[in-house]
N, C-alpha and C positions, 0 to 999 in steps of 0.2 A: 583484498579483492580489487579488482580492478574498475575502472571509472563505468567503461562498458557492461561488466556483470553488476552491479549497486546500480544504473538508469534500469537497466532491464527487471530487477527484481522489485524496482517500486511501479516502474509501471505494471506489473502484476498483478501488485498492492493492489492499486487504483483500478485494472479491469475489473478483478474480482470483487472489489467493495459495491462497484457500481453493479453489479451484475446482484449482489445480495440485494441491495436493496430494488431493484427492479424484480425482481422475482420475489420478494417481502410484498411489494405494492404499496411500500410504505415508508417513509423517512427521508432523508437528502445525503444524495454520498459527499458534500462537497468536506466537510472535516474531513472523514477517513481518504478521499481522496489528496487537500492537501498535506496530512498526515504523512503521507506515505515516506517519502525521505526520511523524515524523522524515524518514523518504526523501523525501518528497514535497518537502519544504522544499529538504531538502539541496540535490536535483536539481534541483528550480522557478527558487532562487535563488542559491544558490553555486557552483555544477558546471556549466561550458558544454561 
C-alpha cells in the first residue's frame, strides 16, 4: 500500500474511534486514537 492510502486509513481509525466514543458519552478516544497506525498496519498487513 502506499504512504498516501496507510495516512488515510488511520485517520479513519481515529475519526471513527472519536466519534464512538462521543456518541457512547463515555470514555477517552485518546488510546484508540494513538493506536491507530499500529492497528492499521497490523490488520492491512499481518492479520488475514
Amino acid at each position: 500500500m502506499s504512504n498516501v492510502t496507510v495516512n488515510r486509513a488511520a485517520d479513519n481509525i481515529r475519526l471513527l474511534s472519536a466519534a464512538m466514543v462521543e456518541k457512547a458519552k463515555s470514555g477517552h478516544p485518546g488510546g484508540a486514537m494513538g493506536g491507530a497506525d499500529f492497528i492499521n498496519i497490523l490488520y492491512s498487513e499481518y492479520l488475514n
